[in-house]
DRENBATI-724540 format. One record per residue (C-alpha): residue in one letter; y negated, z, x negated. Coordinates in steps of 0.25 Angstrom, whole numbers, padded with zeros to 4 digits, always signed. Each point is the difference from the previous one (the first is absolute). Example, Ala and Ser with C-alpha at 12.3 -4.5 7.8 and 13.67 -1.06 7.14 Angstrom:
<sites>
a+0018+0031-0049/s-0014-0002-0006/
</sites>
This chain:
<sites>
x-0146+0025+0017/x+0014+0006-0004/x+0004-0001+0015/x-0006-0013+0001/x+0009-0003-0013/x+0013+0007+0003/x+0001-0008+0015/x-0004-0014-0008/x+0013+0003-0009/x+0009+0006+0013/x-0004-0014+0007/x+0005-0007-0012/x+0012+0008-0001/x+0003-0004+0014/x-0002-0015-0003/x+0009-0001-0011/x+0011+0007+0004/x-0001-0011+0012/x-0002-0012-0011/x+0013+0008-0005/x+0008-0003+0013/x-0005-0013+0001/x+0006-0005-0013/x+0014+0004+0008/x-0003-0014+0010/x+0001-0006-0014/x+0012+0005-0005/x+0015-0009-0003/x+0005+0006+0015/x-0009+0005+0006/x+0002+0009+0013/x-0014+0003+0003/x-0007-0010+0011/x-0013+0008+0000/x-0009+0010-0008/x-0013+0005+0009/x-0013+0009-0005/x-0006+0009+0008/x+0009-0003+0012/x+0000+0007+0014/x+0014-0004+0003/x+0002+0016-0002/x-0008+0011+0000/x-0005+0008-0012/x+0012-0007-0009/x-0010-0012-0001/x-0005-0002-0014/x+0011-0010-0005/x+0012-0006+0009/x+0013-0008-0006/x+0008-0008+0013/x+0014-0004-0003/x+0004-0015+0003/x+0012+0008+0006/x+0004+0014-0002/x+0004+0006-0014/x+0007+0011-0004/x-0003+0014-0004/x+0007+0008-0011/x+0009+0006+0014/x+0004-0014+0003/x-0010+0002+0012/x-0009-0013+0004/x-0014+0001-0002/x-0009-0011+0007/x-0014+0003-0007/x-0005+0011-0008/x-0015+0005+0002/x-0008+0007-0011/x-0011+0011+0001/x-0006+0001-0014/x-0007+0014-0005/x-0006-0006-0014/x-0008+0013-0007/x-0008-0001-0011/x+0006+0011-0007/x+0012+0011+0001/x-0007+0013+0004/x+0008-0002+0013/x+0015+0000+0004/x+0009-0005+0011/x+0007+0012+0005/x+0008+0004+0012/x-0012+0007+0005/x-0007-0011-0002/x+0008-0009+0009/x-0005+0008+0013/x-0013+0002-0004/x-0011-0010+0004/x-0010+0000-0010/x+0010-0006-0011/x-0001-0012+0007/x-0014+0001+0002/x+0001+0005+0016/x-0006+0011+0009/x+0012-0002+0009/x+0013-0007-0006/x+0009+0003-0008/x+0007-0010-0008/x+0012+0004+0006/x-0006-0002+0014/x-0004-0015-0004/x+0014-0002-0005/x+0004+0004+0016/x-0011-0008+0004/x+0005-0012-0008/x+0014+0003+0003/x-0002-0001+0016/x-0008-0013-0001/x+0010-0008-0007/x+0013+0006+0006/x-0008-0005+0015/x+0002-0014-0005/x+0013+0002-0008/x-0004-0001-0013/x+0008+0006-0010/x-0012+0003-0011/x-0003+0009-0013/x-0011+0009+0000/x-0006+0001-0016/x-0009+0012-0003/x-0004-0005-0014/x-0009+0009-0009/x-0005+0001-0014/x+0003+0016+0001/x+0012+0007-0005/x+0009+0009+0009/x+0000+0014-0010/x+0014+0004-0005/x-0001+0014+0007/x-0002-0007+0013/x+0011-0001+0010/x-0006-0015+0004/x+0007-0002-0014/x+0013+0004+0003/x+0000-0009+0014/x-0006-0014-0007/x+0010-0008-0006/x-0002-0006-0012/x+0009-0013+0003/x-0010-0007+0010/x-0011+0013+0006/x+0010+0003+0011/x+0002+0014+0006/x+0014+0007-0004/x+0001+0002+0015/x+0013+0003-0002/x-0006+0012-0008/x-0012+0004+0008/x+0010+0000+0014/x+0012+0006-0007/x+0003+0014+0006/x+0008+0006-0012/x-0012-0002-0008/x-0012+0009-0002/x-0006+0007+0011/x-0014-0007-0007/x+0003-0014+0003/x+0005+0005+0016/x-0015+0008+0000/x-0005-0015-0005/x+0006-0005+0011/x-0003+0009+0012/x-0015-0001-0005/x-0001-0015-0002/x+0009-0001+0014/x-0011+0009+0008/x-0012-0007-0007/x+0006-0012+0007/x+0004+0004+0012/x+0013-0006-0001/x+0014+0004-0003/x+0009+0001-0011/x+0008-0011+0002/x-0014-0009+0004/x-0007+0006-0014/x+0012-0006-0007/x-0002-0013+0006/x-0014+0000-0005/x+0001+0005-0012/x+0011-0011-0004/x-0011-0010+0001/x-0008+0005-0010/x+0000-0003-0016/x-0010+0007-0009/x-0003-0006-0013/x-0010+0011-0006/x-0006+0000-0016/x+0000-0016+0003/x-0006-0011-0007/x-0012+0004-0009/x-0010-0011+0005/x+0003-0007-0015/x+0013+0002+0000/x+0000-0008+0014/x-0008-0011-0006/x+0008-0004-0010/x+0012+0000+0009/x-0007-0008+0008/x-0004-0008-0009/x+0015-0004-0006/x+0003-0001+0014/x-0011-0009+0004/x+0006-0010-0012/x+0014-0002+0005/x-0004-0002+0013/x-0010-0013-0003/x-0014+0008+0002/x-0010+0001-0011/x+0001+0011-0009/x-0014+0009+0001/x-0006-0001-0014/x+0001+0016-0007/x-0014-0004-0007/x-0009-0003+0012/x-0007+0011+0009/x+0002-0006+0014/x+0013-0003+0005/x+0000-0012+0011/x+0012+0005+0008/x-0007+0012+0004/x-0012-0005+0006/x+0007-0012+0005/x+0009+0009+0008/x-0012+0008+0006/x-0006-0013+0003/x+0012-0004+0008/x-0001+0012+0009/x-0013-0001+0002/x+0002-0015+0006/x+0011+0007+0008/x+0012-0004-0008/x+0009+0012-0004/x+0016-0007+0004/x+0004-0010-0012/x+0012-0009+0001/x+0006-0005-0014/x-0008-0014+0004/x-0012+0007+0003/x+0000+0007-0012/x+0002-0012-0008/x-0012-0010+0007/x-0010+0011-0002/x+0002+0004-0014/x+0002-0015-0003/x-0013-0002+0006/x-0006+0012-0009/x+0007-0007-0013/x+0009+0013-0001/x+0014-0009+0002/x+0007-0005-0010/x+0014+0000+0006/x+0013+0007-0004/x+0008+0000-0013/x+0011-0011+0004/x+0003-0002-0014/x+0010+0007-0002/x+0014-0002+0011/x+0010+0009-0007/x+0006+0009+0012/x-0008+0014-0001/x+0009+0013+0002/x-0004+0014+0002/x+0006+0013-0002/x-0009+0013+0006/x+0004+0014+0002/x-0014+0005+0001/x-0012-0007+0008/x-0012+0004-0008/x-0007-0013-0005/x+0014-0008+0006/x-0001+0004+0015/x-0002-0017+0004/x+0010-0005-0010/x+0010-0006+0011/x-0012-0011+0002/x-0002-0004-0015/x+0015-0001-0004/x+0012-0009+0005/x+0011+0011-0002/x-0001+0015+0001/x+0006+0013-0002/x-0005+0009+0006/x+0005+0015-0005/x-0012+0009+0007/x+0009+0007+0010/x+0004+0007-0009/x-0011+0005-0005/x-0011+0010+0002/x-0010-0005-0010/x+0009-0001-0014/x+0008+0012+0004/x+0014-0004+0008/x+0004+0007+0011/x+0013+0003-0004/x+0005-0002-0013/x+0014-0004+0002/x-0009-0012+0007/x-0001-0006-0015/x+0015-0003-0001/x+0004+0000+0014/x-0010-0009+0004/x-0012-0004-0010/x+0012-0006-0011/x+0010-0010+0010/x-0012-0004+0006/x-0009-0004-0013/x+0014-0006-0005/x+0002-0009+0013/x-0015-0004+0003/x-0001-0006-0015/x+0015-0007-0001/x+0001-0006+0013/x-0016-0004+0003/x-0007+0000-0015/x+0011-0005-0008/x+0003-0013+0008/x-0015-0002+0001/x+0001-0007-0016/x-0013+0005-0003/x-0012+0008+0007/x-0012+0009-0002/x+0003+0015+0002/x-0010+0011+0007/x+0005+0014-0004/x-0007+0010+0007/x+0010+0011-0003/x+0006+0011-0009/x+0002-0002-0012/x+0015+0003+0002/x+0000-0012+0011/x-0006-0009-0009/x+0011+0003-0012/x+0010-0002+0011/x-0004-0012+0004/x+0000-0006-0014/x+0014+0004-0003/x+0006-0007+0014/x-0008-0012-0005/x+0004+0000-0013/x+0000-0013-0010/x+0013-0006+0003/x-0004-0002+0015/x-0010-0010-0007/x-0012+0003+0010/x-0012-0004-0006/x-0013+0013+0004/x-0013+0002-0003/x-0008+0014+0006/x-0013+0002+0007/x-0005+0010-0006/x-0009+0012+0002/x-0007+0001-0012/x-0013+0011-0006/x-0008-0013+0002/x+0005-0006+0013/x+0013-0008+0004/x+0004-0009-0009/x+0013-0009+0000/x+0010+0002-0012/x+0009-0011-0003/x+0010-0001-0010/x+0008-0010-0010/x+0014+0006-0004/x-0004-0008-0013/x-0011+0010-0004/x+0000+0003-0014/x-0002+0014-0005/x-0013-0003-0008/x-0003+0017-0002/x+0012+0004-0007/x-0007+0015+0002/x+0002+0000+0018/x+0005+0016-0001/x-0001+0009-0007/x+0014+0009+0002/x+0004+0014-0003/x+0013+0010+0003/x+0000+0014+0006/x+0010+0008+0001/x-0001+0008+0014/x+0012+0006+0001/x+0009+0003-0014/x+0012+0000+0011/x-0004-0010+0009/x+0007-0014-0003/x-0006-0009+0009/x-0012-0009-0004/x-0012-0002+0006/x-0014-0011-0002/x-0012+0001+0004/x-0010-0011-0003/x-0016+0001+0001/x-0011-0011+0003/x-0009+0004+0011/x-0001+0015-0004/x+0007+0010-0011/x+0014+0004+0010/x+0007+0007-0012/x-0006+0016+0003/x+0003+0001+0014/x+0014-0008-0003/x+0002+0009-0011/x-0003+0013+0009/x+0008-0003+0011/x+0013-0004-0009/x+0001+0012-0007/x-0002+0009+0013/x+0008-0009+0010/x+0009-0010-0007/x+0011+0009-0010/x+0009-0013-0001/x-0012-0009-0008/x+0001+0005-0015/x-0009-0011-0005/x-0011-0009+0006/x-0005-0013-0006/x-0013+0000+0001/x-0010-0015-0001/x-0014-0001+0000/x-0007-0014+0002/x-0008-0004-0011/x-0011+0002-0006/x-0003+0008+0011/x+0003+0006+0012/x-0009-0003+0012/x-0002-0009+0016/x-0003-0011-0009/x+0011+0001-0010/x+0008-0012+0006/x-0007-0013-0001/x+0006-0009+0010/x+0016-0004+0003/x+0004-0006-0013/x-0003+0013-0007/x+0006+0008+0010/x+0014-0008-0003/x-0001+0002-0014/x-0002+0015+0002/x+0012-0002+0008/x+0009-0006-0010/x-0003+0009-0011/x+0001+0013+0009/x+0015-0003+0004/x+0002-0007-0015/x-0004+0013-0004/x+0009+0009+0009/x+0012-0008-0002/x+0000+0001-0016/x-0005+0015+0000/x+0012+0005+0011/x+0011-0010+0001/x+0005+0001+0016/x+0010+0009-0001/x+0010+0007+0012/x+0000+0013-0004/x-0013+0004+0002/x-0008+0000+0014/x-0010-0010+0006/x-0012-0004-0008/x-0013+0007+0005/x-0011-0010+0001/x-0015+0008+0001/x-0012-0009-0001/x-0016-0004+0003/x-0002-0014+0000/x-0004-0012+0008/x+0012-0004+0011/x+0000-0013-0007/x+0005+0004-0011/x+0007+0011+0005/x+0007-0011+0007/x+0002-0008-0011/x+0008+0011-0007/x+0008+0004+0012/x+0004-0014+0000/x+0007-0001-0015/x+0003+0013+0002/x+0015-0001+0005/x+0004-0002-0016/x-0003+0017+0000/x+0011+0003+0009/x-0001+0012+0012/x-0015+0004+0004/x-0007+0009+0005/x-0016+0000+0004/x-0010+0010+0003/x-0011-0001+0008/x-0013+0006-0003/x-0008+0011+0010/x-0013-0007+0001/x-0003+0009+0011/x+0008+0009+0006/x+0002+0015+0000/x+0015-0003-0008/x+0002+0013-0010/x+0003-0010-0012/x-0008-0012-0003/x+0014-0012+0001/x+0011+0001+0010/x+0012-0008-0001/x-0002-0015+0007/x+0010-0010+0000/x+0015-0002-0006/x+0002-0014-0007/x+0009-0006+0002/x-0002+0003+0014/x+0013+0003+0009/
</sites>
């Protein structure tokens, strides 16, 4: 019965992550023209297929026509994607191909007809730290570090990886790199909840019913089995629409709202289709490897002109408009200071919120009705140091780690200012965009009337956890403070302290 059970949920798993594609031939541009189950277009990479209206680009800049999906989906984590796994043919439940042969297969069969396709291994298994497969994935979109596995000044380890994977081929080294660059991994994906309730808030904005949480049987899985046992598993946007019309899931899109949207990414995960929800987009990913930056001089050099440019020549002149930040926390508080009150743009955030997304809006009237929005306290780090620093808590408690790392890394901060949301810190802690810009005002209120801008000292260093809506909202009053400088948090990385330094405001 457990088997029986564990294929029921993989097939279900399979059926929503295609309900998930769908919902992108719904979106405000879309660039998908056709979403396929079960295809045999390729082989082995057949579980889910996406085909682009016209190419689109890869975080390279290189055009990608379709993207094909294998889906492991495993009812629990006693396994692990490894590099050893990936020639090895009973991970992918084979007595005689490898998932890296299936690759090559898949490879061939679309470079014959000139397709310029992405092949996505997805997995509900982690890759384990101590694994050299985790060195190789990026964590920016599942890519290979090719430039890493092929480099010869490198570790003899990743040249053995490639000798090995190069003779389990039967290819060469210049050939293996060819396949390889086609590949993308997404491993510990989606829990199959997790995925429900993406596709859920996915399934609203783009017009189709939302599955009822409280009801055991969900109609788009059986009606997508259904569909393929009639022989239908290729979907146009139309299509789409006239069956699910027909099943009374159709409701049709949000078109109330006709503000421009705009987006701002520098990671992919839970953003990698924003180009076809928003209007205008900046697009910082490149980069990146997952949160971390390739190089840090990249925060000034590049990341700050390019924020500055992207929200005074194409947001500001826009009067108004809906902002998707998908991005660092020191991006977000960027983009609020180039945007700030005198340019008269009128925003309101989506937002990625505990309970879902949810969209903050704002009036610059919003009275503070809880004189009690901080609670505020000094430290003094350094007896010497003379300049000043903040750090401000709402999502989590940010003053130990900020504390820790000034004291060992930062002698020229002497004291730190610290705020904590109240009544308590916590994901929650922030109800919505009118709270988020009182918090705002009171926080820079605060800092301007406890340490009065003055040019002897060095930049202000701004530290904090908080949703990017009001971390925008305080970056954008905050040019009152004078010189900045923000750190950026090591979610996940193997950094020696836990905040590096980030951006430079004003930016040069």
């Amino acid at each position: 019965m457990r088997a029986v059970a564990a294929r029921q949920q993989g097939d279900t798993y399979q059926g929503r992550v295609f309900w998930l594609e769908a919902c992108r031939l719904f979106q405000r541009h879309p660039r998908v023209s056709s979403v396929g189950y079960e295809i045999d277009d390729v082989p082995h990479f057949e579980d889910v297929s996406v085909v682009y209206s016209e190419p689109v680009r890869d975080a390279h800049g290189e055009l990608v026509s379709a993207d094909y999906y294998q889906i492991k989906w495993h009812v629990d984590q006693r396994g692990a994607l490894t590099c050893d796994a990936l020639t090895d043919p009973s991970f992918v439940g084979s007595k005689r191909t490898s998932l890296l042969q299936r690759l090559h297969e898949a490879v061939n069969a679309t470079s014959a007809r000139s397709e310029t396709a992405r092949f996505n291994f997805m997995t509900t298994w982690n890759i384990p730290a101590d694994d050299i497969l985790a060195k190789l994935v990026s964590a920016r979109d599942g890519e290979l570090r090719l430039d890493v596995l092929f480099d010869r000044k490198t570790s003899g380890r990743f040249s053995r990886v490639v000798d090995r994977w190069s003779r389990h081929l039967g290819v060469s080294h210049e050939q293996l790199r060819r396949v390889l660059s086609r590949l993308r991994i997404c491993a510990n994906a989606y829990s199959l909840d997790c995925l429900t309730r993406t596709l859920s808030e996915n399934m609203a904005r783009a017009g189709l019913r939302a599955v009822d949480e409280g009801k055991r049987a969900n109609p788009y899985d059986s009606l997508i089995e259904r569909l393929f046992s009639e022989g239908r598993n290729k979907f146009t946007g139309p299509e789409i629409q006239s069956i699910c019309s027909e099943e009374g899931l159709w409701t049709g899109p949000d078109s109330d709202r006709d503000e421009p949207l705009v987006g701002i990414r520098s990671f992919l995960r839970f953003a990698e289709h924003m180009e076809d929800e928003v209007d205008h987009m900046l697009d910082l990913t490149a980069l990146f490897d997952g949160r971390e930056i390739g190089a840090a001089e990249n925060w000034n050099a590049k990341a700050g002109p390019t924020i500055r440019e992207f929200m005074t020549r194409s947001v500001a002149p826009l009067g108004q408009c809906q902002l998707h930040l998908s991005a660092h926390s020191s991006i977000a508080f960027a983009a609020g200071y180039e945007l700030d009150p005198k340019s008269g743009t009128r925003v309101s955030f989506i937002q990625n919120t505990a309970a879902g997304r949810s969209i903050w809006e704002f009036s610059s009237a919003a009275a503070n009705c809880n004189s009690n929005l901080w609670s505020v306290s000094e430290i003094i780090v350094n007896p010497k140091g003379q300049d000043i620093g903040i750090v401000f808590s709402a999502t989590h408690d940010a003053r130990p780690e900020v504390l820790a790392h000034a004291q060992d890394h930062i002698p020229q901060l002497g004291q730190l200012l610290v705020f904590s949301i109240e009544p308590h810190v916590g994901p929650t802690a922030v109800q919505g965009g009118n709270h988020a810009w009182v918090l705002a005002q009171e926080l820079v209120k605060i800092v301007r009337e406890r340490h009065p801008r003055r040019d002897s000292v060095g930049p202000l260093h701004v530290f904090g956890a908080a949703p990017n809506g009001l971390v925008f909202l305080i970056g954008r009053l905050a040019r009152s403070l004078g010189p900045i400088q923000l750190y950026e948090h090591a979610f996940e990385s193997d950094w020696s302290t836990r905040y590096r330094e980030s951006l430079t405001l004003p930016a040069g």
